[in-house]
C-alpha positions as CSV (number, residue, x, y, z in Angstrom):
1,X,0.0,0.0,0.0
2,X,1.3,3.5,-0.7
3,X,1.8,6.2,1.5
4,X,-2.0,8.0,1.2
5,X,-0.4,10.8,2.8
6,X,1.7,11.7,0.0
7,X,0.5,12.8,-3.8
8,X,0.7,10.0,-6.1
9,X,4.3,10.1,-8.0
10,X,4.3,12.0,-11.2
11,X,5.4,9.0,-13.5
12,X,1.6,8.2,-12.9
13,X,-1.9,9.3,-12.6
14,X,-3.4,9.0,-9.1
15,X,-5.4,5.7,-9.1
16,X,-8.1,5.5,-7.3
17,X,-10.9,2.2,-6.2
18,X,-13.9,2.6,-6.8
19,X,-16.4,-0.3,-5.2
20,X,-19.9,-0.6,-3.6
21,X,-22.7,-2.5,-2.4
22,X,-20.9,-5.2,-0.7
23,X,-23.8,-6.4,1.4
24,X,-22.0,-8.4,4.2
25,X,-24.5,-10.5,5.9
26,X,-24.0,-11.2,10.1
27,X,-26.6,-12.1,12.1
28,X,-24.5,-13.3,15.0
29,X,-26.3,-12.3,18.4
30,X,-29.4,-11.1,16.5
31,X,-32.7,-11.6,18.4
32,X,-36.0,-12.2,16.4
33,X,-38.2,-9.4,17.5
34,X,-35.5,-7.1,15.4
35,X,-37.6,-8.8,12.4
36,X,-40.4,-6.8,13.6
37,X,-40.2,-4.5,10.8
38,X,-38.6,-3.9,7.4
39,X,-35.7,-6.9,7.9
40,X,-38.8,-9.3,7.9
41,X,-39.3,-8.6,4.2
42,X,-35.4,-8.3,3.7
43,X,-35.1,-11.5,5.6
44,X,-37.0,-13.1,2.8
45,X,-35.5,-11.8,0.2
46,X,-32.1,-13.1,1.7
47,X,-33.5,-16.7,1.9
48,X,-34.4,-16.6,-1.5
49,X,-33.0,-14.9,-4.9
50,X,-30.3,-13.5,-2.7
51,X,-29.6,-16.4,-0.4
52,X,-25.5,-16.5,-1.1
53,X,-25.4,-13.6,-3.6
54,X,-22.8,-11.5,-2.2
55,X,-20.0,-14.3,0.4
56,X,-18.5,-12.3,2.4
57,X,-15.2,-14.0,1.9
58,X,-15.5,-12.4,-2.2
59,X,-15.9,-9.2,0.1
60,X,-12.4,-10.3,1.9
61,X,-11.1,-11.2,-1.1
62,X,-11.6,-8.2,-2.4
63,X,-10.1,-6.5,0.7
64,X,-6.7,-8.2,-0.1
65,X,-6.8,-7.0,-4.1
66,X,-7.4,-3.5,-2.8
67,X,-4.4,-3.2,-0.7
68,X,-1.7,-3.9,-3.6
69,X,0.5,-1.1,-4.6
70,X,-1.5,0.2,-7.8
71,X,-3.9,1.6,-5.5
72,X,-3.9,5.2,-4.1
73,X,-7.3,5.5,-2.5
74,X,-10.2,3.4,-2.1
75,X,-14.3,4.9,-2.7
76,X,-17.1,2.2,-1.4
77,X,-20.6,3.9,-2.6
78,X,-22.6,2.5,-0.1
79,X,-24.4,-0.8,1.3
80,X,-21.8,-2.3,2.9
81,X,-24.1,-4.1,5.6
82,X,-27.3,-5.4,4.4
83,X,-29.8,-4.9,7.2
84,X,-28.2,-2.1,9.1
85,X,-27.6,-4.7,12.5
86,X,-24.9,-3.7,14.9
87,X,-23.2,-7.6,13.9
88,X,-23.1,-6.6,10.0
89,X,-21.6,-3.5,11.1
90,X,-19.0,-4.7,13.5
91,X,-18.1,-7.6,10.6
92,X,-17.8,-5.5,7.6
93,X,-15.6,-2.6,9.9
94,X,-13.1,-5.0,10.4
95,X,-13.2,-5.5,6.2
96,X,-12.8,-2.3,5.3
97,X,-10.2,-2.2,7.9
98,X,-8.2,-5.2,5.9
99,X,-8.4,-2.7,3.1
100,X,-6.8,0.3,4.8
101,X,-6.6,2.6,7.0
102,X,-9.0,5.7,7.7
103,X,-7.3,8.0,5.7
104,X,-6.7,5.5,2.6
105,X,-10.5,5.1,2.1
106,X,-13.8,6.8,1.8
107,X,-17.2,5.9,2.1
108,X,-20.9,6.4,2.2
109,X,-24.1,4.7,2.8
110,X,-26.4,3.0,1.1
111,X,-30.0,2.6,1.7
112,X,-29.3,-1.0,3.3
113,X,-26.9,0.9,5.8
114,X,-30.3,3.2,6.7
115,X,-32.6,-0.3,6.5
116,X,-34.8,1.1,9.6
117,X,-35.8,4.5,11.1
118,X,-33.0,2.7,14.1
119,X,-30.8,2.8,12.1
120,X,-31.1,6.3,11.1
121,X,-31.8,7.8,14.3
122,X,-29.0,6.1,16.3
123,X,-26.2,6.9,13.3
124,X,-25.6,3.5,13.3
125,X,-23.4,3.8,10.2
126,X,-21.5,7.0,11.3
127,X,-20.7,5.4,14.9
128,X,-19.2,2.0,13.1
129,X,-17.4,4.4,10.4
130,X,-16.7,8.3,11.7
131,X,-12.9,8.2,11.2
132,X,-13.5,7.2,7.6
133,X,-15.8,10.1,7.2
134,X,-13.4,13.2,7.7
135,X,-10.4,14.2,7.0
136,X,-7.2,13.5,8.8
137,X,-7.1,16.1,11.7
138,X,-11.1,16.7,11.5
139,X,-13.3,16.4,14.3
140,X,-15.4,13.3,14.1
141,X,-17.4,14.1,16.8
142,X,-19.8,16.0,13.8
143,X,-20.0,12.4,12.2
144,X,-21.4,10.4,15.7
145,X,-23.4,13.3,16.6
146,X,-25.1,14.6,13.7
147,X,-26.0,11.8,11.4
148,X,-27.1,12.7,8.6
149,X,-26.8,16.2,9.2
150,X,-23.1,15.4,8.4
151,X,-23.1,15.3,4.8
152,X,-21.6,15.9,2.5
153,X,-18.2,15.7,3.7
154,X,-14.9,16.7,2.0
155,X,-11.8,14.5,1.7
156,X,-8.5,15.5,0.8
157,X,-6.6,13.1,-0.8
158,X,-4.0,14.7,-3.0
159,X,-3.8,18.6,-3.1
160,X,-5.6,19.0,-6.5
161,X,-8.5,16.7,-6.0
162,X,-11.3,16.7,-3.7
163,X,-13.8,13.6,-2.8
164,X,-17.3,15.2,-2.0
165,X,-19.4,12.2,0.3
166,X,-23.1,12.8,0.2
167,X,-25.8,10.8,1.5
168,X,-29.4,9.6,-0.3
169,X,-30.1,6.9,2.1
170,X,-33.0,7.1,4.0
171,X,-34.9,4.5,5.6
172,X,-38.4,3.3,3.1
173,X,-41.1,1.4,3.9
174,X,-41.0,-2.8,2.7
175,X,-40.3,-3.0,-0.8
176,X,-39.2,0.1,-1.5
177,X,-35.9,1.7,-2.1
178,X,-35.9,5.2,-3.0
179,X,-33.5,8.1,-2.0
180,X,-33.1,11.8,-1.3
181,X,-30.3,13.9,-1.1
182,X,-32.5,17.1,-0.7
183,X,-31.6,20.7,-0.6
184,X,-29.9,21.0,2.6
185,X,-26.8,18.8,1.4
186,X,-26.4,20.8,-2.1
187,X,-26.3,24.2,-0.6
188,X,-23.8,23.0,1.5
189,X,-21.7,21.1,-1.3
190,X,-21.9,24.7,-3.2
191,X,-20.3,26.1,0.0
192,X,-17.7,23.5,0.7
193,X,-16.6,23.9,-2.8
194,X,-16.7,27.8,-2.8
195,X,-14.2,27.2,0.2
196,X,-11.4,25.5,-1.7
197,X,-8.3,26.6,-2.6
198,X,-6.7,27.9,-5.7
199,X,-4.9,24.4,-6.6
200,X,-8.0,22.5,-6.8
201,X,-8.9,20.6,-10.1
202,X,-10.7,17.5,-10.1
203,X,-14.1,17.1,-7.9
204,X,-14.8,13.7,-7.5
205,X,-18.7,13.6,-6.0
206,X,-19.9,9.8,-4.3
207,X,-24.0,9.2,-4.0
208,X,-25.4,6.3,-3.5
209,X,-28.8,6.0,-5.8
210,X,-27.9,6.2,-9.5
211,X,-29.0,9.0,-11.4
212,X,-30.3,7.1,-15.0
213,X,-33.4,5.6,-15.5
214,X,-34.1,2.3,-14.6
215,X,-36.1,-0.2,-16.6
216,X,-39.6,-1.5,-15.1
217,X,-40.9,-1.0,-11.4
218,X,-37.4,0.0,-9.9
219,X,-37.3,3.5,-12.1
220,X,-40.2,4.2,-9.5
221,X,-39.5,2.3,-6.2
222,X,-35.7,2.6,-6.2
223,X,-35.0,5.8,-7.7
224,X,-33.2,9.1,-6.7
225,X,-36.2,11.3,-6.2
226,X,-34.3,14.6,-6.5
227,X,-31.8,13.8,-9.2
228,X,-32.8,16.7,-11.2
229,X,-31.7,18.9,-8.9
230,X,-28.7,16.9,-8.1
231,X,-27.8,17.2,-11.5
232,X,-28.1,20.4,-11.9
233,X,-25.7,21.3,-9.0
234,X,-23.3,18.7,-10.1
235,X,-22.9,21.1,-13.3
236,X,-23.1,24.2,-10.9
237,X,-20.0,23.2,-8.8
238,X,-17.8,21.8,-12.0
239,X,-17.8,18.4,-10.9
240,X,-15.4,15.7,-12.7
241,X,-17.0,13.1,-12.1
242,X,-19.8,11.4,-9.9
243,X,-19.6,7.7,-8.3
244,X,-22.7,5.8,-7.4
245,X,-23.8,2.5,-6.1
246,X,-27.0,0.8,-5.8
247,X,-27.6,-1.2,-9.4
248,X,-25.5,-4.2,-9.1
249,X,-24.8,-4.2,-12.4
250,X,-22.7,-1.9,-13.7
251,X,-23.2,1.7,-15.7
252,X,-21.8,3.6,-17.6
253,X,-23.2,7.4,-18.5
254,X,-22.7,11.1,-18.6
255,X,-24.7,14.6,-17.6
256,X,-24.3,16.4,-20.8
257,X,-22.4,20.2,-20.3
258,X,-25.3,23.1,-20.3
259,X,-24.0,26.2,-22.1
260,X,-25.4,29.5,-21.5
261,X,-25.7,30.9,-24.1
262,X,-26.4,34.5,-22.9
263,X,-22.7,34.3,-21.3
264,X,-19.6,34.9,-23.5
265,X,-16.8,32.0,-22.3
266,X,-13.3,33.9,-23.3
267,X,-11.0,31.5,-25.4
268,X,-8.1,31.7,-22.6
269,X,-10.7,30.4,-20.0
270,X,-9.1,27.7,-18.1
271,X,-10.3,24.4,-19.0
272,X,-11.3,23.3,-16.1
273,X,-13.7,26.3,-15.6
274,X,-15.6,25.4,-18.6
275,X,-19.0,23.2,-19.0
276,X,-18.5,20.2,-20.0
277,X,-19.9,16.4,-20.0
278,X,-20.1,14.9,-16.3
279,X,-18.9,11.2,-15.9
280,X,-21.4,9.2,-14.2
281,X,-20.0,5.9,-12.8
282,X,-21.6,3.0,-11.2
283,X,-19.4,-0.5,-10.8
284,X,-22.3,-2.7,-9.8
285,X,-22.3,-4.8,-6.7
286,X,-18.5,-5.2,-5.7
287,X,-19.2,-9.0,-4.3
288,X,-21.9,-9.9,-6.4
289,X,-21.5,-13.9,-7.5
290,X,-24.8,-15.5,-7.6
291,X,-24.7,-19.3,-8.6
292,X,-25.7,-19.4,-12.3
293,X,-25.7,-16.1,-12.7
294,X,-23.6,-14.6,-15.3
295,X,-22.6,-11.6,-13.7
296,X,-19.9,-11.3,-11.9
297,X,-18.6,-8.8,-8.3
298,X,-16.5,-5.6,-10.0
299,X,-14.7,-2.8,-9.3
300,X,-13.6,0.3,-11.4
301,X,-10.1,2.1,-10.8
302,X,-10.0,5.7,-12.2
303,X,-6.6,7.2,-12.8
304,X,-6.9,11.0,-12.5
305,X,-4.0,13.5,-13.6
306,X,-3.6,16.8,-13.0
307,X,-5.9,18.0,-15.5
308,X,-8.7,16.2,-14.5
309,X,-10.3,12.3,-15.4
310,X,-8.0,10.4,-17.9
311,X,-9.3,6.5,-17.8
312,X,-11.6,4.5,-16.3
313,X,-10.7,0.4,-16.1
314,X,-12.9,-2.2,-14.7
315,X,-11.9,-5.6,-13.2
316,X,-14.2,-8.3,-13.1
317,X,-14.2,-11.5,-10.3
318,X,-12.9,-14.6,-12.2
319,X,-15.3,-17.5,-12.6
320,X,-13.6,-19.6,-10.1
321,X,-14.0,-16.4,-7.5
322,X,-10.7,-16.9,-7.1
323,X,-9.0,-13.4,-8.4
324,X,-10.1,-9.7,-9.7
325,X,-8.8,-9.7,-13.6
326,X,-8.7,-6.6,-15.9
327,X,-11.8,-6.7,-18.1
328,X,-12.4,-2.8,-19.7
329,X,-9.8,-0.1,-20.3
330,X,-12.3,2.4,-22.2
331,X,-15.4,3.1,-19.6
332,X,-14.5,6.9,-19.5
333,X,-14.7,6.7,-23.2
334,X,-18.2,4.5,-22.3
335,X,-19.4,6.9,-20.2
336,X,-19.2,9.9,-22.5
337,X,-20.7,8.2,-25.3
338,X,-24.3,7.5,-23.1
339,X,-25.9,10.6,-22.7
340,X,-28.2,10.2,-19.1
341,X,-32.1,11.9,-19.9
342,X,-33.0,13.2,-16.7
């Protein structure tokens, strides 16, 4: 593992993990009348088309991959547990501390990390994870004590680039699966962002809830309800890119650049001031491997020069779930081709 203090060398681009939706499953100590709400449904769903979808030991494995030299930094995009119990929290804590240390990786949750209103109201998620949601020498007292309230945060991983958490998981009712970022969180992105210095470049933004359309029922049961106004404060704050979880499978899209026309951009405007066509990148479920399925757990690593985004590669688990192997070069390429219709 490299030195996440220090900026990554200049003989190559910074290289950074993306992965998500990892769903480790520990029920150790869990007493039945904690199925006495949402988790009875999710405990169904587990016994059946999920019943050994996501091992945990593909989630170890993973762990292991993640910690080889190639890797700067390290996003997870939410559901790491999947019904928000103090076991699944304790078990996966101890996975992402295989992977690094706090100020290696950042994360965010998922709706399965805010399964009940418990879950939100004690800050489960923020109690098992506050040192990996601030920046080295930040308070994290502001993560235990005010939840949600919390996000986004700002992460400072090289002195150009900024990782922006924000949080659309909010506990639903059974069978739904919907998020919200709301306005609170965006006017205080736009402030964070009006508060950095000079040097910075690249703006990488993490959500959980996708931002495309889905096929079917889930466009309206699982669905970012306030991604039109995400989207249009993604454009307002520049960002370079923005990294989601939640579909297992993996996507691959962009939020076209809105010119104004009734605003002159001078030809020795600085690039990275310009509009321009926003990367949207999901890697699907990072531990995914159901029997007979097809699909396979993935993870993306973006590589991120000075200037900004410069590729996007995806590695795929092997059919003996035995190693991570290259499998894409060309998703930035991908992603800017696939226009997302909000």
């Amino acid at each position: 593992m490299p030195n996440p203090s220090q900026p990554a060398a200049s003989a190559r681009p910074f290289r950074i993990a993306h992965i998500s939706d990892l769903h480790v499953l520990d029920l150790v100590g869990t007493k039945w009348h904690r199925f006495l709400n949402k988790r009875a449904t999710g405990a169904v769903n587990l016994a059946g088309m999920r019943r050994n979808a996501h091992p945990t030991h593909v989630a170890e494995l993973l762990a292991e991959r993640l910690r080889e030299d190639d890797i700067d930094h390290v996003i997870i995009t939410g559901d790491l547990t999947n019904l928000a119990l103090e076991s699944e929290f304790a078990r996966v804590r101890l996975i992402v501390e295989r992977i690094g240390p706090p100020q290696y990786v950042t994360l965010i949750p998922g709706n399965h990390d805010m399964y009940t209103r418990g879950s939100l109201r004690h800050h489960r998620f923020e109690h098992a994870f506050s040192d990996y949601l601030v920046d080295e020498g930040d308070d994290k007292r502001s993560a235990l004590t005010r939840g949600r309230l919390h996000y986004p945060f700002v992460r400072k991983p090289a002195p150009y680039l900024r990782l922006y958490g924000l949080s659309s998981a909010i506990p639903t009712p059974p069978l739904l699966a919907f998020g919200h970022v709301g306005k609170a969180q965006l006017e205080r992105l736009q402030a964070l962002v009006r508060q950095e210095p000079p040097e910075v470049r690249v703006r990488i933004m993490l959500v959980h809830h996708n931002l495309h359309h889905r096929v079917g029922i889930a466009d309206h049961v699982a669905s970012l309800f306030d991604r039109k106004a995400f989207s249009a404060v993604m454009h307002e704050v520049k960002a370079t890119a923005v990294l989601h979880g939640h579909t297992h499978q993996p996507h691959q899209g962009h939020l076209p650049a809105r010119l104004d026309g009734s605003v002159a951009i001078a030809v020795t405007a600085d690039a990275a001031t310009l509009p321009h066509d926003i990367p949207v990148l999901g890697c699907g479920s990072s531990t995914w491997s159901s029997r007979g399925s097809v699909e396979r757990a993935r993870f993306n690593v973006l590589e991120i020069g000075f200037g900004g985004l410069e590729r996007v590669v995806s590695y795929r688990l092997d059919s003996g779930l035995a190693a991570f192997l290259p499998e894409h070069d060309d998703l930035l390429n991908k992603a800017l081709s696939q226009r997302i219709d909000l």
